[in-house]
C-alpha positions in Angstrom: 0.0 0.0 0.0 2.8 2.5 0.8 4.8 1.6 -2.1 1.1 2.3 -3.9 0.9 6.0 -2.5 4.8 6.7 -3.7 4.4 6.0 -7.0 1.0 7.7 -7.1 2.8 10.6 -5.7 6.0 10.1 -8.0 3.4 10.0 -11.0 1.8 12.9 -10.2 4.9 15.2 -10.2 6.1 13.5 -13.1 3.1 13.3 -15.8 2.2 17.4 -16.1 6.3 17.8 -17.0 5.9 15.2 -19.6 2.3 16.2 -21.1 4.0 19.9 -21.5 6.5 17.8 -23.2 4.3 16.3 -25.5 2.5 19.7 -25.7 5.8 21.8 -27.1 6.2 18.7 -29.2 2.8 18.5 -31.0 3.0 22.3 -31.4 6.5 21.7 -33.9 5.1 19.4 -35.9 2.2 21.6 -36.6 4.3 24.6 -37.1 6.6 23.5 -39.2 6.7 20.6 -41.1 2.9 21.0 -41.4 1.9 24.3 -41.9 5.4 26.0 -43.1 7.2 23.2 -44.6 4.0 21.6 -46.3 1.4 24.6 -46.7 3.4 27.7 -46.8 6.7 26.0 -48.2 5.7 23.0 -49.9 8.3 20.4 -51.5 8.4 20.8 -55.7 8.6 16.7 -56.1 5.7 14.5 -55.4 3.2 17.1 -57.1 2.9 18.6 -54.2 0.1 21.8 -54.3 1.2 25.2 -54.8 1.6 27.4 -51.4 -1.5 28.1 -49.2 -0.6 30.4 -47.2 -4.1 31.1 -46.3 -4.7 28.0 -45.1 -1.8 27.8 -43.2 -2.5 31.4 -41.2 -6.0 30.0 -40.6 -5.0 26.6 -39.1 -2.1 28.0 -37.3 -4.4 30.6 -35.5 -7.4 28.0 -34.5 -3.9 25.8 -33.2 -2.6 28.6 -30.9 -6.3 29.6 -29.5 -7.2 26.4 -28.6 -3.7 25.8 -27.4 -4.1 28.8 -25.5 -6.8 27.5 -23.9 -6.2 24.0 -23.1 -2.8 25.6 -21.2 -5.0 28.1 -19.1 -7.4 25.2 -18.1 -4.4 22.9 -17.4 -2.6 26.0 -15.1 -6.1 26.4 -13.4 -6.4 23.1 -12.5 -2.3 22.6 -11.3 -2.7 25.6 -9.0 -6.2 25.0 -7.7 -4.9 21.4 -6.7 -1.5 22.9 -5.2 -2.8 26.3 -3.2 -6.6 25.0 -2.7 -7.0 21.5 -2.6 -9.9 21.4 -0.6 -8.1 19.5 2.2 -9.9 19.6 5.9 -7.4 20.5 8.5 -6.3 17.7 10.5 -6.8 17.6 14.6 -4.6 19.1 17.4 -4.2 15.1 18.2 -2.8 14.0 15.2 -0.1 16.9 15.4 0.4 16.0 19.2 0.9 12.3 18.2 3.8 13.1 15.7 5.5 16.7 16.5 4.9 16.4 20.8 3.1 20.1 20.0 -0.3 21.1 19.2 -1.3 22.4 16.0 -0.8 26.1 16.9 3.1 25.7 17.2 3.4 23.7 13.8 5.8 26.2 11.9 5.6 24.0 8.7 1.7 23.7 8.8 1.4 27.5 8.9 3.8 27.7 5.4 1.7 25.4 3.3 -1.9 26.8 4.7 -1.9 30.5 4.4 -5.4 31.5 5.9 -7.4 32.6 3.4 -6.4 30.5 0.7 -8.2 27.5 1.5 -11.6 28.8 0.6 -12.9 31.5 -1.8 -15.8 32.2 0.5 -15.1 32.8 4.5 -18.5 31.2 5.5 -16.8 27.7 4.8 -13.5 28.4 5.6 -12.0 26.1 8.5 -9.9 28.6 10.6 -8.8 25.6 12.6 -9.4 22.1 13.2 -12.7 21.1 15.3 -11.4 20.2 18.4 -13.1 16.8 20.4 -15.3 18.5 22.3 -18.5 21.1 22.0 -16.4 23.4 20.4 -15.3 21.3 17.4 -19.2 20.0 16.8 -20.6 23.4 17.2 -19.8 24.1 13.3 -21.8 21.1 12.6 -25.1 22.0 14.8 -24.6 25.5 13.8 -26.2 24.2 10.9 -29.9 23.3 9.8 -29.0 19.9 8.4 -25.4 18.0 8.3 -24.4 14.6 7.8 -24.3 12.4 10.6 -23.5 8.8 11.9 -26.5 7.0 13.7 -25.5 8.9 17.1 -26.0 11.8 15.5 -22.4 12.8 15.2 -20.3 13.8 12.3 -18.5 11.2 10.7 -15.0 10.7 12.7 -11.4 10.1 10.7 -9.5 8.5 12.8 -6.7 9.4 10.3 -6.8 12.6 10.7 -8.0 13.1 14.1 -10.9 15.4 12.6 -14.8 15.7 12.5 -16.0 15.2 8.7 -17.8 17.8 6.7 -20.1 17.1 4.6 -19.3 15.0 1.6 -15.5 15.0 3.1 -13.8 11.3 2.5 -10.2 10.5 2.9 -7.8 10.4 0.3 -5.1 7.3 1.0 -2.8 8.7 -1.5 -2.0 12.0 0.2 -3.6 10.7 3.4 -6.0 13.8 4.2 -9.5 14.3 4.7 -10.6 15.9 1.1 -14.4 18.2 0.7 -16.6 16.2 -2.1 -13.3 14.3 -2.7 -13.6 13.1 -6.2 -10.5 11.2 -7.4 -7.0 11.3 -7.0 -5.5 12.2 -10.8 -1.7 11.8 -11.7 -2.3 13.4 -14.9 -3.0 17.0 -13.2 -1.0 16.8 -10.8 -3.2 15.8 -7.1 -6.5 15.3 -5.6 -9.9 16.6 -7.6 -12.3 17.8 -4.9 -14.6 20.7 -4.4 -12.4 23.0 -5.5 -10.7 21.9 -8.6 -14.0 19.8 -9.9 -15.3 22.1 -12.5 -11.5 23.3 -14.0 -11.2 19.5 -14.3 -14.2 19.6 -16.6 -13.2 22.5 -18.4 -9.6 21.2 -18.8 -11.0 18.2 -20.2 -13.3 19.9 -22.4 -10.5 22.0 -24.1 -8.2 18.6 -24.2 -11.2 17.5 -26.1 -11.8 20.1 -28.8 -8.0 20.4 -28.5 -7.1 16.7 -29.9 -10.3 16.6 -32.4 -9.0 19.7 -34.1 -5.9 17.6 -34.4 -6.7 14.9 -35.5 -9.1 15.7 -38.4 -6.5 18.0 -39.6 -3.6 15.6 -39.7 -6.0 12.8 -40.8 -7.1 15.1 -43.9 -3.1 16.1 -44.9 -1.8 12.7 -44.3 -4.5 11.5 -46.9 -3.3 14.3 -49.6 0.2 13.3 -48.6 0.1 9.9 -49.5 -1.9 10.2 -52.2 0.4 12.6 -54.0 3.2 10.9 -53.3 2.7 7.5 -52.3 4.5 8.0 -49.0 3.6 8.6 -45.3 5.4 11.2 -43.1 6.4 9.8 -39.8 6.3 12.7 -37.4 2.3 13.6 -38.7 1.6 9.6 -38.2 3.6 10.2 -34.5 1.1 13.3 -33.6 -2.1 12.2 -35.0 -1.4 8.8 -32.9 -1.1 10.7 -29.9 -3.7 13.0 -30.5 -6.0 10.1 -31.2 -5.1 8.8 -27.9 -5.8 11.6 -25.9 -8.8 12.3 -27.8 -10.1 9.3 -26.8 -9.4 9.3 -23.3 -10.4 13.3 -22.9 -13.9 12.7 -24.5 -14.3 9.3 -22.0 -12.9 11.3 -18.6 -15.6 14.4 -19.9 -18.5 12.3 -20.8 -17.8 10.3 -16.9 -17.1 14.0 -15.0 -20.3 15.8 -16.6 -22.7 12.3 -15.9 -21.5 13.3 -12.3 -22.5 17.0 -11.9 -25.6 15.9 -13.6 -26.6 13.4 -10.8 -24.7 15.5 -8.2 -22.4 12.9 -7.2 -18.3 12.4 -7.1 -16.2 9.4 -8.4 -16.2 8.1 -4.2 -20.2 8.6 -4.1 -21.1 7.2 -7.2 -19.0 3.7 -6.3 -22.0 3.0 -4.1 -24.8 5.1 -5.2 -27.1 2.7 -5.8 -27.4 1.5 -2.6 -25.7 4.1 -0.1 -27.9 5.0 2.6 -27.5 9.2 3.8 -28.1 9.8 7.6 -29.0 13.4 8.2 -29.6 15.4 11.2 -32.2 17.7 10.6 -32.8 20.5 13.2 -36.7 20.4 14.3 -38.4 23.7 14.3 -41.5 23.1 16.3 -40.1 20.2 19.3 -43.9 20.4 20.2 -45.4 19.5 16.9 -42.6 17.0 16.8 -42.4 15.3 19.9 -46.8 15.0 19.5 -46.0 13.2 16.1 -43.3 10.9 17.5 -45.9 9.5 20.6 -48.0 8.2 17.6 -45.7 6.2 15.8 -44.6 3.0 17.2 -40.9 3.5 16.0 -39.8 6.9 17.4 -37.1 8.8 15.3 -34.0 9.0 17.1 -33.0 13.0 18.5 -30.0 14.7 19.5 -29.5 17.6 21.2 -26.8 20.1 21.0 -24.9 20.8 22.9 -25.0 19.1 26.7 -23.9 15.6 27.7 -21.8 12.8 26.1 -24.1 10.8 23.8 -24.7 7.4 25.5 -24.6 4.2 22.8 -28.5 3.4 24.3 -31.4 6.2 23.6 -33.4 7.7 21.0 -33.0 10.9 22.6 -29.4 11.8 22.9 -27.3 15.1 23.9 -23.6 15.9 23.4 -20.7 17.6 25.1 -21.3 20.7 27.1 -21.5 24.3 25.6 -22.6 27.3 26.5 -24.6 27.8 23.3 -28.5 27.4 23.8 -29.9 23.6 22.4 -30.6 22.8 19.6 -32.6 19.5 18.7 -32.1 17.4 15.4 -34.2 14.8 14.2 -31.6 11.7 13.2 -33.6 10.6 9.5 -32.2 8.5 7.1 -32.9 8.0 2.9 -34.3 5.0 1.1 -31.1 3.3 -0.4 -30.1 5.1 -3.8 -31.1 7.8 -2.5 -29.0 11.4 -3.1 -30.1 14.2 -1.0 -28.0 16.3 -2.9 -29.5 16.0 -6.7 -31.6 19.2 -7.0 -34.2 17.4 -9.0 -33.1 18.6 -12.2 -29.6 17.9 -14.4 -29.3 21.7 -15.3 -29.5 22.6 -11.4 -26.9 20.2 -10.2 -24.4 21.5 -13.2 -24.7 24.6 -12.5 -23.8 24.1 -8.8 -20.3 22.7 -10.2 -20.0 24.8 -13.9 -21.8 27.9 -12.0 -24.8 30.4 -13.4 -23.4 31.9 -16.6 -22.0 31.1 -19.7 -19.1 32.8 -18.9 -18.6 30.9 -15.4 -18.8 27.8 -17.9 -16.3 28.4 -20.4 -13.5 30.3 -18.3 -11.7 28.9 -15.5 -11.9 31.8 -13.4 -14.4 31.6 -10.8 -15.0 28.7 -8.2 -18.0 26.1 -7.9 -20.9 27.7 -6.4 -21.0 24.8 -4.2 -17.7 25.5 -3.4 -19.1 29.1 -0.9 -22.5 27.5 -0.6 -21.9 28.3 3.3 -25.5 29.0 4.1 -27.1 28.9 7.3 -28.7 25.9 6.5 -26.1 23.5 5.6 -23.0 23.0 4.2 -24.0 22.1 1.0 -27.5 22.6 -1.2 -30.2 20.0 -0.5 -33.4 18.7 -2.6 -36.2 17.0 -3.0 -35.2 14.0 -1.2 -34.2 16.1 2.2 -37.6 17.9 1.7 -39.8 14.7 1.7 -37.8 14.1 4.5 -38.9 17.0 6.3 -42.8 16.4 5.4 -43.0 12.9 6.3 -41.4 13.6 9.7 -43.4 17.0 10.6 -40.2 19.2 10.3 -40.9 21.1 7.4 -41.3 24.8 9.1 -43.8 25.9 5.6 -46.3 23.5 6.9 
């Protein structure tokens, strides 16, 4: 496993160096021994057709664009991944357990987190990690709604010594608790997350439109070529296979990436989406109303308050560590299996909470997810029709 994780890593700083490589190399061939030494230039034997320079100006601009392009996308990505990532920062125990010092005296993790870097919007920023105590779930019951275990507790990495957002996993390869982890990619350089999800998609995109333009120009000269002259040139036959090949394996990553923000889901979510089962703690509005409901049905829905005493392993009715913040009661509920609390009910909502609300927001890699400063009073991340049938069924819908 550890020998895994190094050449994971290894790969990772090694494959953006050579696809620049490959890059430089693609853009010779189509400089010049296609367009200048075969368009602008061409040989006199083989009746070869006179100069089109025309043609040549043309192709070489629509080259350098969508280059231009492609490399923007691919810096967006490498930078997101190295000054964002999206990583949750790990517990004062897990710095304890290797330095002797709490987290506040770790020089080194100061360097590589710079606060205000971690999140474009300050309403999900962690300043710190959640301690084990009231003060570390308090930006969990904060919340209208968060993702719990059956005690009605955050999920725990033992790892990292941290409470779990929302849609947080771990990543083994770097070995850090990641927001709406997707996958770990060599090829970009690092983990896809929250963060780096929709320049992913638009780096792909451009890799896409990138390697077709490619490939139906090469394909069309290497035709004329041989048919004028019988013979094949090597270094077009080189670059067409190559842009074939990444062509390919572009238009397969987009096509998997955009069925994804369709359904709302990441590469670690969808492994078991068809039968993953989502416990939520959802805060109840009206205890009254609630606890009237819950003496009628003969399998009362297990509650937690926040904050008080440690939760005990046996009661429906649970409380946590002491706080001085007032209580708050949440209703532990749970989906069908299959279920995704977070698809907004329709394809074009759930893209846009990755691509974002304009055209512009889906073409340039400038701005972050939406989903990325979601940060609302209500939860971490946007809920939808599943959370609010939820709510009906279980008298805690506050329109009612």
């Amino acid at each position: 496993m550890a020998s895994d994780k190094r050449v994971n890593i290894g790969a990772a700083r090694v494959i953006p160096v050579v696809l620049g490589g490959l890059l430089a190399y693609g853009s010779y061939v189509f400089t010049r021994p296609l367009c200048i030494d075969y368009f602008i230039s061409p040989p006199l034997h083989y009746g070869a057709p006179p100069p089109r320079r025309g043609l040549a100006t043309g192709l070489l601009i629509v080259f350098y664009f969508l280059l231009l392009v492609l490399a923007v996308s691919y810096f967006r990505v490498i930078t997101t991944i190295i000054w964002n990532p999206g990583f949750l920062q790990r517990g004062n125990q897990w710095h304890q357990s290797r330095t002797g010092k709490p987290e506040g005296n770790t020089k080194r993790r100061k360097r590589r987190h710079r606060p205000g870097t971690s999140y474009p919007d300050d309403a999900n920023v962690e300043h710190g990690p959640y301690p084990i105590d009231a003060y570390g779930l308090e930006a969990f019951y904060c919340k209208d709604i968060f993702v719990c275990e059956q005690d009605g507790r955050p999920p725990w990495c033992s790892t990292c010594c941290q409470w779990k957002t929302d849609r947080a996993h771990h990543c083994s390869e770097v070995d850090r608790c990641t927001r709406k982890l997707d996958h770990f990619c060599p090829w970009v350089g690092g983990v896809i997350s929250e963060s780096s999800f929709k320049f992913f998609i638009q780096f792909l995109f451009y890799t896409f439109l990138f390697t077709t333009f490619n490939v139906v120009v090469f394909s069309i000269v290497i035709a004329e070529y041989r048919r004028n002259s019988g013979y094949l040139e090597v270094q077009w036959l080189v670059a067409l296979a190559l842009c074939g090949l990444f062509c390919l394996f572009s238009f397969g990553m987009l096509v998997s990436s955009l069925h994804l923000a369709f359904i709302n889901s990441s590469t670690i979510e969808s492994l078991t989406r068809h039968t993953k089962v989502w416990t939520l703690a959802v805060l109840i509005p009206r205890p009254k109303d609630f606890y009237e409901l819950q003496s009628r049905r003969k399998s009362p829905i297990p509650v937690v308050i926040y904050p008080s005493s440690p939760i005990p392993s046996s009661s429906s009715s649970t409380r946590t560590a002491t706080s001085n913040a007032p209580p708050r009661e949440f209703a532990i509920l749970s989906t069908k299996p299959g279920e995704n609390p977070f698809d907004l009910g329709s394809p074009l909502a759930n893209l846009k909470e990755v691509m974002g609300h304009s055209l512009i927001d889906w073409l340039l890699p400038l701005r972050y997810s939406p989903c990325s400063g979601y940060g609302s009073q209500e939860s971490a991340y946007a809920f939808g029709p599943v959370v609010q049938r939820l709510k009906k069924e279980n008298g805690l819908d506050c329109s009612e």
